[in-house]
C-alpha positions in Angstrom: 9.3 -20.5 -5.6 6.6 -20.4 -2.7 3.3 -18.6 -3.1 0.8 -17.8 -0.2 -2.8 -17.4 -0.6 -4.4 -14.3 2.0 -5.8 -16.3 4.3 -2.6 -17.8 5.2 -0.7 -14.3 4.8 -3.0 -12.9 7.6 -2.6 -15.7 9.9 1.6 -15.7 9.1 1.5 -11.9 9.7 -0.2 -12.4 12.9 2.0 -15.0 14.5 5.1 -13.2 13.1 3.8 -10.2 14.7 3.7 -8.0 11.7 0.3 -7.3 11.4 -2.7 -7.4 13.9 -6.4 -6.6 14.0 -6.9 -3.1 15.9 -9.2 -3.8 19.3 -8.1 -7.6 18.6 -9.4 -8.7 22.2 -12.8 -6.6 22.0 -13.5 -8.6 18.8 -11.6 -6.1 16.6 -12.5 -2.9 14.2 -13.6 -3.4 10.7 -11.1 -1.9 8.7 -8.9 -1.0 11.1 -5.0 -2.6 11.9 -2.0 -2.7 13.8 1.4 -3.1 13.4 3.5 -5.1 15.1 7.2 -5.3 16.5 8.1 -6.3 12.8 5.5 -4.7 11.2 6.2 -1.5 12.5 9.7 -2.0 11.7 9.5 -3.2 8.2 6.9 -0.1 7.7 9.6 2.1 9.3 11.9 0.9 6.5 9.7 1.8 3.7 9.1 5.1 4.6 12.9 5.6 5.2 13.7 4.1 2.0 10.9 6.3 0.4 12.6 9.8 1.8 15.8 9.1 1.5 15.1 8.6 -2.3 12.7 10.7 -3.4 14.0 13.7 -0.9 17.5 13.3 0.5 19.2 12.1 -3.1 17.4 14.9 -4.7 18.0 18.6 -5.3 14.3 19.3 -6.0 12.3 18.3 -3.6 11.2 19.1 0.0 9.5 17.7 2.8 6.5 18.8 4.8 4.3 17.6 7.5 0.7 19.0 7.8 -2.3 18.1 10.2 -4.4 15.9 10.2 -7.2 17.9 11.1 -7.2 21.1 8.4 -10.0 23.9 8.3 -12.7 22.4 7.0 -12.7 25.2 3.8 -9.9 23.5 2.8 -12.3 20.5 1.6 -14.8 22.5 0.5 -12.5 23.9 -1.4 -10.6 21.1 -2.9 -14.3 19.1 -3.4 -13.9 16.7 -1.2 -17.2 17.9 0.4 -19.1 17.6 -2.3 -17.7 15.2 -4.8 -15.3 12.5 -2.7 -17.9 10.0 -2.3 -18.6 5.8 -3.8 -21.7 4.6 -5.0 -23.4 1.9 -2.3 -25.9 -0.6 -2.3 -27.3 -2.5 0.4 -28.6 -6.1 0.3 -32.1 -5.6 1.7 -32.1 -9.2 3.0 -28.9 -9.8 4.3 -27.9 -6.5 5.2 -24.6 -6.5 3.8 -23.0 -3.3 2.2 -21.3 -3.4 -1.1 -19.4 -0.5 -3.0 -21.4 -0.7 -6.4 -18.7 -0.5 -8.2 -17.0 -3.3 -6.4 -20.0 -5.0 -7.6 -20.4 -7.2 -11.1 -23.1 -8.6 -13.2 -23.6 -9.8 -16.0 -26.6 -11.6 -18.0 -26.8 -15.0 -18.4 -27.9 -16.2 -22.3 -28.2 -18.6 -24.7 -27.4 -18.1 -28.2 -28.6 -14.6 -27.1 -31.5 -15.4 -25.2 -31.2 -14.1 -21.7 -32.2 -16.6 -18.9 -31.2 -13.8 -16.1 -28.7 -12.1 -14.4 -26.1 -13.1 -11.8 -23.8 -11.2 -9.8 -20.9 -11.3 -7.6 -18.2 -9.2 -5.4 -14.8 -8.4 -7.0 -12.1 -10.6 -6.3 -9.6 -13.2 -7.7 -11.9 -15.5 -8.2 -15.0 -13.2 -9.6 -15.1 -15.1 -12.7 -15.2 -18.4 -11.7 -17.6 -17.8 -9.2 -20.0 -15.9 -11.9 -19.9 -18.7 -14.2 -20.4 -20.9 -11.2 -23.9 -18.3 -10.8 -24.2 -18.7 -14.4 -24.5 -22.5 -14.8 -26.6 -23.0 -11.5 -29.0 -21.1 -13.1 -29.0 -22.2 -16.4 -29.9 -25.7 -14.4 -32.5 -24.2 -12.4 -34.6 -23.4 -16.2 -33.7 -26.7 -17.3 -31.1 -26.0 -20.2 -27.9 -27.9 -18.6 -27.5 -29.4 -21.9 -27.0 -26.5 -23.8 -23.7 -24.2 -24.2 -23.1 -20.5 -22.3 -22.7 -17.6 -24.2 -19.3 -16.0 -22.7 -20.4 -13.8 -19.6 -19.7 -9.8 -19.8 -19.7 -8.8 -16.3 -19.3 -4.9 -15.8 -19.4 -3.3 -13.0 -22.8 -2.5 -10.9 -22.7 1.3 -11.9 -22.9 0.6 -15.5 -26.4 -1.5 -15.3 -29.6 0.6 -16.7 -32.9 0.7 -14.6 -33.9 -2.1 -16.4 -31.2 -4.1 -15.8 -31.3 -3.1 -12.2 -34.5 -4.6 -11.1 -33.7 -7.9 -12.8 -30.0 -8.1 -11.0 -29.6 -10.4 -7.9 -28.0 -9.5 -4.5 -24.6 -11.5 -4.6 -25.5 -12.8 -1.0 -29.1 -13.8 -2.1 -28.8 -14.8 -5.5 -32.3 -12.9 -6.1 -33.6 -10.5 -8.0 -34.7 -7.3 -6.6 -32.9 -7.5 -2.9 -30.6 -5.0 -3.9 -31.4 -1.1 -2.9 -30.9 1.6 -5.4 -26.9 2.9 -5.6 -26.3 6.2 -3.7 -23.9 8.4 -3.0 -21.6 7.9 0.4 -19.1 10.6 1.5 -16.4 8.8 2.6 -14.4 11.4 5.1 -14.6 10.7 9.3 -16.3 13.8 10.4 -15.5 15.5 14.2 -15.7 18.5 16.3 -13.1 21.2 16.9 -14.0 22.9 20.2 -15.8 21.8 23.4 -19.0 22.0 22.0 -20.6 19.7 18.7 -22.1 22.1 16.6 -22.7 22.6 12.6 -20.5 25.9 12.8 -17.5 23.5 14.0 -17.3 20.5 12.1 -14.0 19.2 10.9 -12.4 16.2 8.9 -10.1 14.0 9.3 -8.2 14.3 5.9 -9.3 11.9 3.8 -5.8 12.5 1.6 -2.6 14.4 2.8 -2.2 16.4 -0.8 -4.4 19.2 0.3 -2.2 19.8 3.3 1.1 20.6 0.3 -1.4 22.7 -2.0 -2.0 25.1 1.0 1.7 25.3 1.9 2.5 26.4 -1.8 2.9 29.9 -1.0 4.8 29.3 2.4 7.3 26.9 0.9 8.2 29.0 -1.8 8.5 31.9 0.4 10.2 29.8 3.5 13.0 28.0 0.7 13.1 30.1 -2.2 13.1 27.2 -4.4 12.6 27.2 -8.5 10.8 25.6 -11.0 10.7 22.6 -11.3 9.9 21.0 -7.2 8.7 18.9 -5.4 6.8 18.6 -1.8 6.7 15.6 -0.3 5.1 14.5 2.6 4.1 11.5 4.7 1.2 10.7 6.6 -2.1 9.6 8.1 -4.8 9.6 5.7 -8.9 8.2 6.5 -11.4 7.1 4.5 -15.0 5.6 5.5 -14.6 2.8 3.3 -18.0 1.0 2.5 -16.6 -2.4 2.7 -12.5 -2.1 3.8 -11.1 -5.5 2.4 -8.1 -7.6 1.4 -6.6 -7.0 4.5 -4.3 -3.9 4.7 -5.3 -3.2 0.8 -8.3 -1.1 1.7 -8.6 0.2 5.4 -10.4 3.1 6.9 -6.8 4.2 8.4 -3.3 4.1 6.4 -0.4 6.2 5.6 0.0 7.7 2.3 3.6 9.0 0.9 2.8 11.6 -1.9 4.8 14.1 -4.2 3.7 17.4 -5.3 5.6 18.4 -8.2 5.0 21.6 -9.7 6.6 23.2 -13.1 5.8 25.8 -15.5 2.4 26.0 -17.1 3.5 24.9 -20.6 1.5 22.0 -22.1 4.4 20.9 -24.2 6.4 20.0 -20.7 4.0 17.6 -18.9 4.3 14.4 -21.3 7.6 14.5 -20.6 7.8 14.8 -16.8 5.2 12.7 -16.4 6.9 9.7 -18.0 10.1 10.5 -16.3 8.0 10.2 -12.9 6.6 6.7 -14.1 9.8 5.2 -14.6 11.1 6.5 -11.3 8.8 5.6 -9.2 8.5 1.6 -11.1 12.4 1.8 -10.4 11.9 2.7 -6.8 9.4 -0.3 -6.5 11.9 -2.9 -7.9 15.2 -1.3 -5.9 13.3 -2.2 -2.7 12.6 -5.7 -3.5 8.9 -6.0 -5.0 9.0 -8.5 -7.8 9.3 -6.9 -11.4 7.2 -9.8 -12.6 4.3 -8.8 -10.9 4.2 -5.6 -11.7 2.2 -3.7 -14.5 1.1 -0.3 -15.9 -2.3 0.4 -16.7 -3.2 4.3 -18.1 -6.7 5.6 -17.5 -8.5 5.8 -20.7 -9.3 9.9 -21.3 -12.8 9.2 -20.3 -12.1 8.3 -16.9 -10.4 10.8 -16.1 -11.1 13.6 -13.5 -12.3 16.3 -15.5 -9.1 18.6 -14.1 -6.7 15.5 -15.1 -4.1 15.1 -18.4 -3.1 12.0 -17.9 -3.0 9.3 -15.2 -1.5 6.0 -14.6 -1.4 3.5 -12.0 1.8 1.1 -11.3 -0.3 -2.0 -10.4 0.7 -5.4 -8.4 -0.2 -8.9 -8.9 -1.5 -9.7 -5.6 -3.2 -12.7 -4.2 -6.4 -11.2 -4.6 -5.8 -9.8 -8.2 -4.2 -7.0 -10.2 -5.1 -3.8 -8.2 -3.2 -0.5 -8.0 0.2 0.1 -6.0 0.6 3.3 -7.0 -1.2 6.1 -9.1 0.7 9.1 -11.4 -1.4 12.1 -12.1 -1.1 15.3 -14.1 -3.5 17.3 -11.8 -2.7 20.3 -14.1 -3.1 24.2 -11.9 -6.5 22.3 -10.7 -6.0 22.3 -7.0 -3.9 25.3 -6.5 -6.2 27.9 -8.7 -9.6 26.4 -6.4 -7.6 27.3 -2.7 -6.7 30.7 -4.7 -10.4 31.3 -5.4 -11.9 30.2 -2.0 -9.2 31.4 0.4 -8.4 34.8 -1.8 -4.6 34.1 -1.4 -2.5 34.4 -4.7 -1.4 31.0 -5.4 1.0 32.5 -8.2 4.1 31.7 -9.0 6.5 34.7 -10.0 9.4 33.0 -13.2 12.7 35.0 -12.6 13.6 32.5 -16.0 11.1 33.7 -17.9 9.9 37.0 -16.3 6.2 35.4 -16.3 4.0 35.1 -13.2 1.7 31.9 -13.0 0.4 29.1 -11.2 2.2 26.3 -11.6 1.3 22.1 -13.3 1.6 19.6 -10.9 2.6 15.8 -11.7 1.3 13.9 -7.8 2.7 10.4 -7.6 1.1 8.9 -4.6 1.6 5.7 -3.0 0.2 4.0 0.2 2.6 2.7 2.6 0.6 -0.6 3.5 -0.1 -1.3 -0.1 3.8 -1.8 -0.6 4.1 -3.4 2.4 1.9 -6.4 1.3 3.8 -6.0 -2.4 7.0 -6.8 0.0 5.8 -9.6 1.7 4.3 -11.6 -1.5 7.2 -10.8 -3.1 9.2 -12.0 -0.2 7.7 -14.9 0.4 8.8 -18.2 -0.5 9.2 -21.9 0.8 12.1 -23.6 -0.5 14.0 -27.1 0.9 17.5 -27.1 2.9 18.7 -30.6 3.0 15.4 -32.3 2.9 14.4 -30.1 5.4 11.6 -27.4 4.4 11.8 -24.0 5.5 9.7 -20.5 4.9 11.7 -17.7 4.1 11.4 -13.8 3.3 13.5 -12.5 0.9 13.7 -8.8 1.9 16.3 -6.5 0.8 18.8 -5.6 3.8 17.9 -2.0 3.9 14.2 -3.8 4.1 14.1 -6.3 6.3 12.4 -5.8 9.8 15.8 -7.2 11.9 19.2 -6.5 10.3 21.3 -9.5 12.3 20.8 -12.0 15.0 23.2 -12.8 17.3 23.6 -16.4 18.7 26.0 -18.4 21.4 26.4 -21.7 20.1 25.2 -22.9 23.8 23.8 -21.2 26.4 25.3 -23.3 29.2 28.7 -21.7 28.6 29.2 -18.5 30.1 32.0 -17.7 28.2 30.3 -18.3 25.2 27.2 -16.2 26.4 29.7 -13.0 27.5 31.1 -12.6 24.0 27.7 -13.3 22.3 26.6 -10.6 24.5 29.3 -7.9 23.8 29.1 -8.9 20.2 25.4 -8.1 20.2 25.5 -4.8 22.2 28.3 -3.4 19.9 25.7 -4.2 16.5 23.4 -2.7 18.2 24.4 0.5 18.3 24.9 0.3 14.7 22.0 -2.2 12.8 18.8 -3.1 14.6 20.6 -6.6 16.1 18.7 -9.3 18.3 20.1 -11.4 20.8 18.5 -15.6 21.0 19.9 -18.2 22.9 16.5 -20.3 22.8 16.6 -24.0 21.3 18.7 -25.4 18.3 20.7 -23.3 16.4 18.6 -24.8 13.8 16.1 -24.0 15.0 16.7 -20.1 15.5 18.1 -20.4 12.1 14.9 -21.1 10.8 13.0 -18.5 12.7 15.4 -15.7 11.3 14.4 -16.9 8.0 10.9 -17.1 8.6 11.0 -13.3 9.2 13.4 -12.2 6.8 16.8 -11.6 8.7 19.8 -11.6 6.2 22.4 -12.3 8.4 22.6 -14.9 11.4 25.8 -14.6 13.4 27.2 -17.3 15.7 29.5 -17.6 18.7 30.9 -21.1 19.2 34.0 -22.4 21.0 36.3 -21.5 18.3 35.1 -17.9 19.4 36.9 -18.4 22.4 40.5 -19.7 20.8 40.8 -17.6 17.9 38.1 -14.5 17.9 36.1 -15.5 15.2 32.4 -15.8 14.3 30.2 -18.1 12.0 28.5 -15.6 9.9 25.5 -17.9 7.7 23.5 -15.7 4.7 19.7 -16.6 4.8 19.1 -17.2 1.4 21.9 -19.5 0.3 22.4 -20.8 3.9 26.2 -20.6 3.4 28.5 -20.2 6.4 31.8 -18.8 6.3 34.4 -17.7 9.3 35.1 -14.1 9.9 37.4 -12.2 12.6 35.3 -9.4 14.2 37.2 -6.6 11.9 35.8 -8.4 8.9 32.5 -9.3 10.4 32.0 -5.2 10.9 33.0 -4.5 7.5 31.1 -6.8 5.6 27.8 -5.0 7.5 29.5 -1.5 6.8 29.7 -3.0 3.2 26.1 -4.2 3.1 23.7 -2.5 5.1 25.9 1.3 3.9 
């Protein structure tokens, strides 16, 4: 089984054409990507995969689309205005910018005796890199013979004023380079109008929930539905991230797919729900391919919760740079729909033919970003494995996941006879699958390319084409080859790509 490390999943994404850096020829955009003609493909098949599941198959939920741009009361009323901001620290040397509590430290004793303090940036290899810190300094006072006591790094926020002033930078390795934490909103801010004034600032949404909160009323009125729904929606979503990093992980831009469900206002109904939504959205995760070994649960401990919150738990993933969250379950409780009620003076109320009762509704939000599954698809995808001494790198993705369905091949390209039916083969799958026609090199060769990107099915038109109308149809990942007439070639897609 094949693992890749980041650096050589950004550089296979780029060749491959799945991912690129935004403003790539102007020196590119911190923070900021593009997808390519597979990227946007594969991202196009999440999403799909997403509605189809979590809308279409369901009797309870409905979709929406909202702005990007909403009036900015809707912030102030939500708290995003106020509240949605990270602690930051800037090295005063260096000039970097960390989020603080992306940041770690820890002291650095001996049999309790603290030598000083080191401290590094979050990442798959923080640890090693601290004790790395740790026994550097330890040499520098001249105690190399003497044991460690275990490190305890915790995050930057959590370090007293004393502690602070003692703590290096992680770029300078010296005490005292780092500036106080403070607080840094992290929404884009803009103008609505011709002219930039204070009376019209806007933001770009820094989440798309808000957008289904203020459509409460107008969906129940618009569909009439009951309790319990569901509004889903997916979309754009910007954050001014101190320090974007890990790639796609953490950018400034990505798409979020989130769920709104609301139900009655009973306390004994939420532990419930809420561990129904868990499991469905982990099952959702593993029907599309991510690897059930490397994923986890990990429930927020009461005290850090938002103070509106009952319970919340993140479906983490085991990715190259460490265990970070895929996607987060939250009971938001009537939080978000009483504050737009108070600030806009709309009744956010729900009226219970079932129980005669008029209320605003729970809500249970499991949101998810798109680009975050789509790295969880390609590590999980990605192998390297070896056909007859000959080694090969291959994505395992799903049919209803991968980027390109089929490829279409004429044994030769010299043989026009050949090339005609390869041709008509290819244009009637494409009406159908998302099909693509190479006649380039070996037909090893454009075997091995298909599997490099993840395409199930290779098909091939040879001479015995010509006598007897069949194809070679060869599966990706066992490599196997068998003979089908054109009627069975069509069904077996019908079959598997349904």
């Amino acid at each position: 089984m094949g693992t890749v490390d980041m650096k050589d999943l950004v550089a296979f994404c780029k060749r491959k054409g799945f991912v690129f850096l935004s403003s790539d020829i102007y020196g590119g955009l911190n923070g900021f990507f593009d997808y390519g003609p597979l990227g946007v493909e594969l991202k196009r098949n999440i999403k799909t995969a997403w509605w189809k599941a979590m809308v279409h198959e369901r009797e309870d939920i409905v979709g929406l689309d909202s702005s990007i741009i909403l009036h900015p009361n809707v912030w102030k009323s939500s708290g995003h205005v106020d509240g949605f901001s990270d602690p930051m620290v800037d090295c005063r040397v260096t000039k970097v910018r960390y989020r603080a509590d992306h940041v770690f430290y820890s002291p650095v004793s001996i049999q309790h005796e603290v030598l000083g303090y080191v401290c590094v940036v979050d990442s798959g290899a923080r640890d090693a890199e601290a004790l790395k810190k740790a026994q550097h300094l330890r040499q520098q006072v001249n105690r190399s013979h003497e044991t460690l006591d275990p490190l305890q790094l915790r995050p930057l926020t959590e370090a007293t004023m004393e502690e602070y002033n003692l703590i290096p930078s992680p770029a300078t390795d010296k005490p005292g380079d780092l500036t106080p934490p403070r607080a840094f909103n992290l929404m884009f801010s803009t103008h609505v109008g011709a002219v930039a004034t204070d009376a019209n600032i806007a933001y770009l949404r820094p989440e798309t929930a808000q957008g289904i909160f203020i459509h409460f009323k107008n969906v129940v009125d618009a569909t009439r539905v009951k309790l319990p729904f569901g509004i889903a929606q997916i979309g754009k979503a910007f954050r001014n991230e101190i320090t974007p990093r890990n790639f796609i992980f953490r950018s400034r831009e990505f798409e979020q797919m989130e769920i709104e469900y609301f139900f009655r206002n009973d306390e004994t109904l939420w532990p419930d729900l809420y561990q129904q939504w868990i499991k469905v959205r982990y099952d959702w995760h593993c029907s599309i391919g991510i690897k059930e070994a490397l994923l986890d649960f990990q429930e927020h401990a009461k005290e850090d919760l938002a103070h509106y919150a009952k319970a919340c738990t993140d479906i983490v993933f085991k990715y190259p740079f460490g265990v970070q969250e895929l996607e987060g379950i939250a009971v938001r409780g009537d939080f978000d729909l009483k504050q737009h009620q108070m600030h806009s003076g709309v009744s956010m109320e729900f009226f219970d033919e079932a129980h005669q009762a008029r209320y605003v509704p729970y809500v249970i939000e499991p949101s998810v970003g798109v680009d975050r599954i789509f790295l969880a698809l390609l590590v999980s995808a990605y192998d390297e494995d070896e056909i007859n001494g000959e080694k090969r790198v291959v994505l395992h993705f799903q049919p209803a996941i991968a980027p390109i369905k089929i490829a279409v091949f004429p044994l030769v390209k010299n043989k026009a006879a050949i090339v005609d039916k390869a041709r008509a083969l290819f244009k009637y799958l494409q009406k159908r699958w998302y099909t693509i026609y190479d006649e380039s090199g070996a037909i090893g060769r454009r075997y091995r390319r298909m599997d490099e990107v993840g395409t199930p099915w290779c098909v091939t038109v040879d001479f015995d084409s010509l006598e007897n109308d069949t194809y070679t149809l060869r599966d990706r990942d066992s490599t196997e080859q068998v003979r089908l007439n054109q009627t069975e070639l069509l069904a077996f897609f019908a079959q598997h790509l349904a």
